[in-house]
PAGU-447031 format. One record per atom (N, C-alpha, C): atom name; y, x, z. Coordinates in steps of 0.02 Angstrom, whole numbers. Each point is the difference from the previous one (the first is absolute). Last residue first. Layout:
! PAGU-447031
 atome      v      u      w
    CA      Y      X      Z
...
This chain:
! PAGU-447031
 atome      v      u      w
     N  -3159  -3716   2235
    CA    -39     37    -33
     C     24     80    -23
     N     34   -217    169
    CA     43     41    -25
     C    -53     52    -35
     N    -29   -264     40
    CA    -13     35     17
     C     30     71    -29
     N    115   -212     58
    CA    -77      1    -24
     C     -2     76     -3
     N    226   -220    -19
    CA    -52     39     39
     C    -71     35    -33
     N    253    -13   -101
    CA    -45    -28     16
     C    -52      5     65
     N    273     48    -95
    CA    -56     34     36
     C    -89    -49     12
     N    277    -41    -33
    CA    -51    -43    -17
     C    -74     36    -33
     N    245    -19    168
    CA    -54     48    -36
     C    -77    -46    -26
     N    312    -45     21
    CA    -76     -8     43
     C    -38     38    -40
     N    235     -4    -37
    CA    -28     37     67
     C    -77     -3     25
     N    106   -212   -128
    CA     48     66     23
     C    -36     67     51
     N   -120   -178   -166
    CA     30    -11     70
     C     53     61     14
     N    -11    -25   -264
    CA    -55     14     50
     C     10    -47     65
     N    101    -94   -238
    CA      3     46     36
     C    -71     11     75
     N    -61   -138   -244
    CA     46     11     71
     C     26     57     44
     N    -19   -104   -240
    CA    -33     38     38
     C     40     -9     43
     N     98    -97   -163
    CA    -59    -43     20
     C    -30     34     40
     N     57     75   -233
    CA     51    -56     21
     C    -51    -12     81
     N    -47    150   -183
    CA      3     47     82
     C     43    -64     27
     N    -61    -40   -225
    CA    -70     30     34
     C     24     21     67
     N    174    -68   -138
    CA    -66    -51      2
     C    -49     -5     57
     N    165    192    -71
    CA     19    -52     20
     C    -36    -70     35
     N    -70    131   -157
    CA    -11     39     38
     C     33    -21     79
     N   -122   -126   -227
    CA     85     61      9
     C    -15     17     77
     N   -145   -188    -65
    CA     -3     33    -57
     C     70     51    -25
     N   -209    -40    213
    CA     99    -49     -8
     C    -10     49    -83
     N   -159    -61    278
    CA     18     23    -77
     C     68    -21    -51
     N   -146     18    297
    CA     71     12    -58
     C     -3      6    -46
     N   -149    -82    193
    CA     34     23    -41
     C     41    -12    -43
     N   -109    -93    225
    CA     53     80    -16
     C     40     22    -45
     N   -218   -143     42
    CA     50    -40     16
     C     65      0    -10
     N   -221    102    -34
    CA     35      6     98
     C     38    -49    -13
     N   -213     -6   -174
    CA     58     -5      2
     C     24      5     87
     N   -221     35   -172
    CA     41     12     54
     C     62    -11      5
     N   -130    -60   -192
    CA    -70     24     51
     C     51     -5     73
     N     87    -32   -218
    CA     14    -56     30
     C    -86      6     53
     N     73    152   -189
    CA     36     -8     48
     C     -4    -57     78
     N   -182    146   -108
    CA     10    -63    -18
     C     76     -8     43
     N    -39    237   -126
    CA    -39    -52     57
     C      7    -55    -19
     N    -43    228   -131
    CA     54    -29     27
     C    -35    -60     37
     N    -68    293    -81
    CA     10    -83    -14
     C     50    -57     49
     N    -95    274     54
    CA     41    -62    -30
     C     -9    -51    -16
     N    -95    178    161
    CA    -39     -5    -56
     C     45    -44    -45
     N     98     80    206
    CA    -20     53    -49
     C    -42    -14    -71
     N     78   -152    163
    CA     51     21    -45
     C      5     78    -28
     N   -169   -127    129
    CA     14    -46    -85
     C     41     31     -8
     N   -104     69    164
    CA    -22     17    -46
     C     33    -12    -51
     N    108    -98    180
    CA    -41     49     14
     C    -22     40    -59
     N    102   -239    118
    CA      9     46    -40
     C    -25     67      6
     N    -35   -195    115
    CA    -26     -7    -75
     C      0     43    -40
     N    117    -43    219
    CA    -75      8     12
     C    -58     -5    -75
     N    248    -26     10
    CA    -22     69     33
     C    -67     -6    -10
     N     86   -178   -166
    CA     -5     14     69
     C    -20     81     23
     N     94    -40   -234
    CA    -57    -22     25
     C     37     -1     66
     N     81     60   -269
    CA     27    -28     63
     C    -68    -14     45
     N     77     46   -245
    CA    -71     33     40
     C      1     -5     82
     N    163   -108   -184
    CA    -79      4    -15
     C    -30     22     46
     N    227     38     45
    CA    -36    -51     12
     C    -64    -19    -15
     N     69    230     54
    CA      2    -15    -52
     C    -19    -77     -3
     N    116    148    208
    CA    -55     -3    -56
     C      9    -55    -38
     N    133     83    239
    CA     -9    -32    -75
     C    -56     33    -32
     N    110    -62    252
    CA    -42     27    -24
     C     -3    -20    -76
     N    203     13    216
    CA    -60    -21    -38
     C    -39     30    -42
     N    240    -14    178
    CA    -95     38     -1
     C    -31    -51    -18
     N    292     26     50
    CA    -63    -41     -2
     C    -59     50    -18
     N    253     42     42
    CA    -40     -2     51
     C    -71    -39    -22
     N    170    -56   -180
    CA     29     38     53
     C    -75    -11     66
     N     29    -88   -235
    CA    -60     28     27
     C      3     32     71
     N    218    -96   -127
    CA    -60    -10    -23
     C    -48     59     39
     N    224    -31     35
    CA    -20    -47     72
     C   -102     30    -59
     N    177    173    -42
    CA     10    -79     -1
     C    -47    -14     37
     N     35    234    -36
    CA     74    -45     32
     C     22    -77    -24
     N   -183    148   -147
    CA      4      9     59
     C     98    -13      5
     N   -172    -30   -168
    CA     42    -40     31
     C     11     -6     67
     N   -137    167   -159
    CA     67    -16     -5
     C     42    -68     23
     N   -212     52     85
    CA     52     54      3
     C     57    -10    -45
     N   -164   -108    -53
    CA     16    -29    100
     C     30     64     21
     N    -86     14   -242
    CA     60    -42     19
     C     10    -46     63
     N   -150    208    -36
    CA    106      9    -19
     C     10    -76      2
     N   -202      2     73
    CA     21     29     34
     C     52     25    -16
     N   -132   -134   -124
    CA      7    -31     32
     C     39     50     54
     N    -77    115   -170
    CA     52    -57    -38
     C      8    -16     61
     N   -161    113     26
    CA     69     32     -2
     C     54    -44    -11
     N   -242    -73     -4
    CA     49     20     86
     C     53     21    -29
     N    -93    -27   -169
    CA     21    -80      2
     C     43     19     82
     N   -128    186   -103
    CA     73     -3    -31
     C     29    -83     21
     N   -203     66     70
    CA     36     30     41
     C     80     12    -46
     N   -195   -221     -8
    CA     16     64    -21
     C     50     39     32
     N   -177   -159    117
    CA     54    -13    -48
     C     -1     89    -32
     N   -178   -189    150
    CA     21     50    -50
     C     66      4    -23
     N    -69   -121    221
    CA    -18     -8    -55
     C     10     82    -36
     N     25   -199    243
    CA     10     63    -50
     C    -48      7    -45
     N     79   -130    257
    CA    -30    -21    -60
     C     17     73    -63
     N     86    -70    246
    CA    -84    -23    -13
     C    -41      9    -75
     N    238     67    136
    CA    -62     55    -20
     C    -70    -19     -1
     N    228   -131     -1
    CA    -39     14     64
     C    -75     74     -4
     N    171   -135   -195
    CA     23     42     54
     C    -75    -21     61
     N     55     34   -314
    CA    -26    -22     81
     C     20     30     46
     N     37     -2   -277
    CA      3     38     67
     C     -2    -47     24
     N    -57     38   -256
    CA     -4    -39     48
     C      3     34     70
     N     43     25   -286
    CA    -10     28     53
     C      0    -60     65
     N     12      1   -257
    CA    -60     -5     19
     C      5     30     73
     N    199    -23   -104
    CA     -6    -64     -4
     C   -101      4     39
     N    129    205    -49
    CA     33    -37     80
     C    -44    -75    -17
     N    -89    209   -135
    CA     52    -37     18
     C      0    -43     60
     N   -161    174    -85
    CA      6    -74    -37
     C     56    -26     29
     N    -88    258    -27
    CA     28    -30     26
     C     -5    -65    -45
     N   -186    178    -45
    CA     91    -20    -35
     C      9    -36     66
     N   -173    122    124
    CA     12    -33    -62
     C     73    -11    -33
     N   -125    114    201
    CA     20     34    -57
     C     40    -27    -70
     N    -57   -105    270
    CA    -38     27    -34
     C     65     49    -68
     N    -59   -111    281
    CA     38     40    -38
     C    -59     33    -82
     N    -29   -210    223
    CA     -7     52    -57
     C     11     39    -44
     N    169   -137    146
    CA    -62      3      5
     C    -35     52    -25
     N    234     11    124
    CA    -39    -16    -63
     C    -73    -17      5
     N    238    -17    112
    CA    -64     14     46
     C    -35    -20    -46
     N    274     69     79
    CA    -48    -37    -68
     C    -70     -3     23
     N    241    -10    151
    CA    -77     41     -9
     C    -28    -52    -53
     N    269     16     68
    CA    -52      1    -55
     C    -66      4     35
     N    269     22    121
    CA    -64     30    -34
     C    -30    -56    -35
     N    274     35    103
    CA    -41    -41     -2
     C    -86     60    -35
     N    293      2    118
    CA    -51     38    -27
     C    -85    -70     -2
     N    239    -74     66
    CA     -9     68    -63
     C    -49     29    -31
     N      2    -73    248
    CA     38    -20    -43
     C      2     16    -47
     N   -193     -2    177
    CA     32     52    -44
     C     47    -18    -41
     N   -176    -96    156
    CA     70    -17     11
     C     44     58    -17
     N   -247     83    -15
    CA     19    -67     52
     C     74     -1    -12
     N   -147    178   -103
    CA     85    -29    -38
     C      6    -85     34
     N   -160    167    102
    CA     56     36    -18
     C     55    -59    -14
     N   -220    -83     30
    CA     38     27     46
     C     59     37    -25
     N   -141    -50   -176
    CA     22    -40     34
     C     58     -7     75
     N   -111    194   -115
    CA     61    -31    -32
     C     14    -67     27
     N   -200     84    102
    CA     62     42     11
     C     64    -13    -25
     N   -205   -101    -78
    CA     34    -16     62
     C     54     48     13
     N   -113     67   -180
    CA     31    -56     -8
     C     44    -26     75
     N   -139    193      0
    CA     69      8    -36
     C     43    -75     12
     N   -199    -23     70
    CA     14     23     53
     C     64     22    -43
     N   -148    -64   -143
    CA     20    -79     35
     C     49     55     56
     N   -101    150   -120
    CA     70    -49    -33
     C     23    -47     35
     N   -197    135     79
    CA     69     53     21
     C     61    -75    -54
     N   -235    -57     -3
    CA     30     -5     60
     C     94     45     20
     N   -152     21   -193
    CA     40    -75    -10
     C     33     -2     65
     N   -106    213    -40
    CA     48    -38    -29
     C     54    -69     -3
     N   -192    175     88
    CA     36    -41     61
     C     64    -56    -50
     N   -134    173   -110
    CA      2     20     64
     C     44    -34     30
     N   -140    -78   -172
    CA     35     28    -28
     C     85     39     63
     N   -154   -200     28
    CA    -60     77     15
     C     35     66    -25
     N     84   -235      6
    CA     30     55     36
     C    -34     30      0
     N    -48   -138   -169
    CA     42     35      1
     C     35     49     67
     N   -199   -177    -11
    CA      8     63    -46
     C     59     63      4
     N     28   -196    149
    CA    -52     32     19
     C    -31     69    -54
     N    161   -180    -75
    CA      9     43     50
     C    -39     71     31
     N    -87   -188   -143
    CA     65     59    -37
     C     32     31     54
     N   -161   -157     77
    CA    -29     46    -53
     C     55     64     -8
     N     91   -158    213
    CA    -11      1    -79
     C    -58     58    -20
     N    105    -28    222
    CA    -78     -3      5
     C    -18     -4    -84
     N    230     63     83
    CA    -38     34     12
     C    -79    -15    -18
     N    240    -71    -81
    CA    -66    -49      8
     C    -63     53     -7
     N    244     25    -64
    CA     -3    -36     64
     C    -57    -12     43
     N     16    101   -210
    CA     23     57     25
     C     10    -32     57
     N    -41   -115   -224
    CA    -50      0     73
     C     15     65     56
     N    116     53   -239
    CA     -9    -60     39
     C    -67      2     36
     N    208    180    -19
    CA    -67    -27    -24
     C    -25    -53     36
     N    237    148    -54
    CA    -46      2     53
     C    -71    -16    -24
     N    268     45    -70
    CA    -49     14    -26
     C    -59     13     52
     N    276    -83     24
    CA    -60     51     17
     C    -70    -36    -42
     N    280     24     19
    CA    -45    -47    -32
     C    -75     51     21
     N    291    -48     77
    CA    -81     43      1
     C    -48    -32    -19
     N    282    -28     -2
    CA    -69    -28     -8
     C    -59     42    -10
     N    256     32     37
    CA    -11    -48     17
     C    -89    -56    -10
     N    125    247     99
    CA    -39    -22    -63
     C     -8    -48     -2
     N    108    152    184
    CA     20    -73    -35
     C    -15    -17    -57
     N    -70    223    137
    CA     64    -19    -76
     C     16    -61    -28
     N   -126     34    192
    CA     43     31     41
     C     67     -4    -75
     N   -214   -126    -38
    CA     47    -37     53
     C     71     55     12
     N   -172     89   -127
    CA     22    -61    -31
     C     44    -37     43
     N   -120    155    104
    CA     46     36    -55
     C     35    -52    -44
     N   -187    -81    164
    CA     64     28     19
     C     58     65    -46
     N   -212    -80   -112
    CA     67    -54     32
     C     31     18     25
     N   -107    165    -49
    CA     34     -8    -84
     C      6    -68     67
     N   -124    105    126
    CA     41     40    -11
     C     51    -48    -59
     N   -221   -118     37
    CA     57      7     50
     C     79     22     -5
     N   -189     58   -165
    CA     35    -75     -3
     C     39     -5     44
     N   -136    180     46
    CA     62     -6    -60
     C     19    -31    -24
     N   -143    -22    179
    CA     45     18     14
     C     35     19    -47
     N   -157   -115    -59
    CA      2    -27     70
     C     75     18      7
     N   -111     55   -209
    CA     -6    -45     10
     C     15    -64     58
     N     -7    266    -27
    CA     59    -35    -45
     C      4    -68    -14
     N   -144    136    179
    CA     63     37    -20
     C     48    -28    -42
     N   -212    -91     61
    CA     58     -5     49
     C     53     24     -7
     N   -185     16   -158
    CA     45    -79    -13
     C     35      5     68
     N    -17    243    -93
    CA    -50    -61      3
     C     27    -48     15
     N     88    194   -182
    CA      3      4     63
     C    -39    -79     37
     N     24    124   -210
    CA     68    -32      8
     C      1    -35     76
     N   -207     89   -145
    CA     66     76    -24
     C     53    -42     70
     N   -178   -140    -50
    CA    -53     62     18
     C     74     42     19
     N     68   -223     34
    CA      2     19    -48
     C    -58     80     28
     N    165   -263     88
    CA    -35     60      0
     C    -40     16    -72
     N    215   -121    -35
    CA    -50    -21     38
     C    -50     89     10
     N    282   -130    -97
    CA    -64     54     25
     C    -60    -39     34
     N    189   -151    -96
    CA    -56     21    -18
     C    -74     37      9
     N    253   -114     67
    CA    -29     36     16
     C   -107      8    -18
     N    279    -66    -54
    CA    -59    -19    -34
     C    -47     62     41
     N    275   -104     19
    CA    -66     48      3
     C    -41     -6    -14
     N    272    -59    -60
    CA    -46    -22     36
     C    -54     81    -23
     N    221      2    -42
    CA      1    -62      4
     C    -73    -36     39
     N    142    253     74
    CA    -74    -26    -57
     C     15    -87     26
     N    125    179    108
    CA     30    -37    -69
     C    -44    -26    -18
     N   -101    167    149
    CA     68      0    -16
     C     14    -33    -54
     N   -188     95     64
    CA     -4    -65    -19
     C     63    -29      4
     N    -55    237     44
    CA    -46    -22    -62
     C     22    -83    -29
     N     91     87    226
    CA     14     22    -62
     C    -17    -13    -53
     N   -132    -47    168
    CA     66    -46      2
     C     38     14    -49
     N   -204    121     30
    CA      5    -61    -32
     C     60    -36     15
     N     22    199     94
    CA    -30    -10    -81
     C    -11    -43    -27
     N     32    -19    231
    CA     55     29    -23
     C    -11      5    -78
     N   -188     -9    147
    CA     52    -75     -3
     C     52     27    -64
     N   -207    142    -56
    CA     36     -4     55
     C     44    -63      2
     N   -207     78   -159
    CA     70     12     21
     C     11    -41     42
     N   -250     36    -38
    CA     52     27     19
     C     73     -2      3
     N   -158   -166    -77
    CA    -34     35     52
     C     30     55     26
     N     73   -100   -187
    CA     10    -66     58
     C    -17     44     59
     N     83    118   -220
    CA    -45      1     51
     C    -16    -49     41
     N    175     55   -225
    CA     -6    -51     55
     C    -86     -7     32
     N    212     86   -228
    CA    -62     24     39
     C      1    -40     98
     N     95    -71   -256
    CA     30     35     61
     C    -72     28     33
     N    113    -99   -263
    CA    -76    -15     60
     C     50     65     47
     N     87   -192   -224
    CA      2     61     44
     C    -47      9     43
     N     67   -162   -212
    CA    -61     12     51
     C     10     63     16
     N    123   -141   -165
    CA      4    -21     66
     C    -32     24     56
     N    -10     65   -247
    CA     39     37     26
     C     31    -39     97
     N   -167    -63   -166
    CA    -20     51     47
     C     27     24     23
     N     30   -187   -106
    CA    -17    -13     55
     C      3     39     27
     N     64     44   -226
    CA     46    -42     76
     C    -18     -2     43
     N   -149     75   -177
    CA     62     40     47
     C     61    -20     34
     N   -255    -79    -41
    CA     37    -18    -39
     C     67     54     57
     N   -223     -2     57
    CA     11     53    -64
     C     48    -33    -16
     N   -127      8    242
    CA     46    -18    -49
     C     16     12    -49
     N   -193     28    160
    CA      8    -27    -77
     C     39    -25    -26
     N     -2    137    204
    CA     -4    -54     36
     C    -47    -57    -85
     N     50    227      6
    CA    -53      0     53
     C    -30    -68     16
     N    200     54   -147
    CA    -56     11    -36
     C    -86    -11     39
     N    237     11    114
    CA    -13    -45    -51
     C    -65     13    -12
     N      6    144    174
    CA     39     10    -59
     C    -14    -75    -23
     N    -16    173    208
    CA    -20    -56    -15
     C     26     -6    -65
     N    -22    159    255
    CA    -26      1    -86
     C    -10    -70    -18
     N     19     50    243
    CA     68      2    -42
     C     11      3    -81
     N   -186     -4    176
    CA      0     79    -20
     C     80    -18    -30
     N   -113   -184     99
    CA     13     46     35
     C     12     63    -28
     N    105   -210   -117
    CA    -48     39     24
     C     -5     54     65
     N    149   -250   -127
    CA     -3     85     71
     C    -67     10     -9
     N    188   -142   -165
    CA    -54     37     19
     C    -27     57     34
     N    211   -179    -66
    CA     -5     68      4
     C    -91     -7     38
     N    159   -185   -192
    CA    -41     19     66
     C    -31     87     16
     N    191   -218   -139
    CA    -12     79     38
     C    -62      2     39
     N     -5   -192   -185
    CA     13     10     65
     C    -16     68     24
     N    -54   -126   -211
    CA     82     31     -3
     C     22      2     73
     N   -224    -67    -74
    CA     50    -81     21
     C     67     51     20
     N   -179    139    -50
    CA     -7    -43    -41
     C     71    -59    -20
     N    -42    169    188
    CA     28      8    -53
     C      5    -33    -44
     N   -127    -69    181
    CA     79      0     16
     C     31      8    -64
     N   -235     22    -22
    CA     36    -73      2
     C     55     16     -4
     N   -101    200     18
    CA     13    -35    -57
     C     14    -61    -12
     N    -22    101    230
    CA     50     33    -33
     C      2    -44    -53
     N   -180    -74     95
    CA     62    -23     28
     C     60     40    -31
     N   -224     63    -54
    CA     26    -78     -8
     C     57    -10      2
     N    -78    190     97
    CA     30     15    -57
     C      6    -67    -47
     N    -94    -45    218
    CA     66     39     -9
     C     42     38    -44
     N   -241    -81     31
    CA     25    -39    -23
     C     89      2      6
     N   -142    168      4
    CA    -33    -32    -59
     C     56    -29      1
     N     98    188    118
    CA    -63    -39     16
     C    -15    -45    -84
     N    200    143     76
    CA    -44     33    -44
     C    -79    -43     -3
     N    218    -76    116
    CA    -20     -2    -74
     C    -64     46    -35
     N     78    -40    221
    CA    -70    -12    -16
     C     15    -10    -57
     N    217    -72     83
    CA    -44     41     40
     C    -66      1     11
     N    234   -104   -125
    CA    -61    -10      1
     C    -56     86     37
     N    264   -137    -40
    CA    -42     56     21
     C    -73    -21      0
């Protein structure tokens, strides 16, 4: 399931799945979706791609439980929107709604689609971005929430992805990608590389891989410290790798590789920054 397919990087995610001959049903809020939406054109794939209709901000427990009935895993994509409602409505609390729906239908993996420095209230990138009405602040607060929820959840496990610079480009593969954990560090990537990285921590869902963990990917080339990053990943180019290192990361040439090694979260804990609520 993927929920926010109609988004940039959520119609990603449909055409990966399909790609790699994996059922995947697509939720809009209007329920309108088609292959073709997603750029599938080879007709196998497309025939894997069903869509459902799916409100975060309005439907009800019960709907989404239904909705998610049987689903191998989730991909929660939505994000606020001028038409689709603001970042408390689907970022806070419609993230919310879809875990506990995920839990009540025993989904064994929620994958959420968040953003990086989203920990690190006093960050540049932060600070930009919640001007965008409270944004970042309503995810980290989604985020936590899933934490709490799936405390000592048998069965059931989550994801938070936490991109850097989201850009347009061809996708470069798993071998140029680099994830980190503590939300010190980010970069540029492409939003077809997020996708990729989000079917396949979804598709291994009901194994020990990525279970409960939170990291951040971008594009190793363009990798920096928070406090570096800023302009650069609007103006591009690439870095010195060997400027910043946490210590954290992760690179790998399969996919396998690359998620060997993260750590699960603290159980339950919130990792909410301090500073100022904008």
């Amino acid at each position: 399931m993927v929920i926010g397919a109609s988004g940039k990087t959520g119609r990603r995610c449909v055409s990966y799945a399909a790609s790699k001959g994996l059922p995947v049903v697509a939720c809009t809020r209007s329920g309108a979706f088609s292959a073709r939406d997603a750029g599938v054109a080879d007709a196998s794939a497309a025939a894997l791609v069903a869509s459902e209709r799916c409100d975060v901000s309005k439907a009800s427990a019960a709907e989404l439980a239904t909705l998610l009935d049987g689903a191998g895993s989730c991909i929660f994509a939505a994000s606020a929107s001028p038409s689709g409602g603001s970042p408390w409505e689907v970022d806070k609390a419609g993230l919310v709604a879809v875990a506990r729906a995920c839990l009540v239908a025993k989904v064994p993996r929620l994958v959420i689609v968040s953003s990086g420095s989203v920990s690190k209230p006093l960050s540049s990138i932060y600070a930009f971005l919640n001007l965008f009405g409270g944004i970042m602040r309503a995810k980290i607060e989604g985020e936590d929430a899933v934490r709490a929820l799936y405390f000592d959840r048998e069965g059931c496990d989550y994801v938070v992805v936490r991109p850097g610079g989201l850009t347009e480009d061809e996708p470069r593969g798993v071998a140029a990608i680099e994830l980190n954990q503590g939300d010190d560090k980010s970069g540029r990537i492409a939003r077809a590389d997020v996708a990729a990285i989000c079917v396949e921590a979804a598709e291994r869902a009901g194994t020990p891989v990525a279970a409960d963990a939170t990291f951040e990917c971008y594009w190793a080339d363009t990798g920096k410290s928070l406090g570096e990053v800023g302009l650069s990943n609007a103006l591009g180019g690439t870095t010195d790798e060997k400027a910043y290192a946490s210590g954290r990361e992760r690179r790998g040439n399969t996919w396998d590789e690359l998620f060997e090694g993260l750590d699960a979260d603290a159980p339950g804990v919130s990792q909410q920054g301090w500073g100022p609520s904008l």
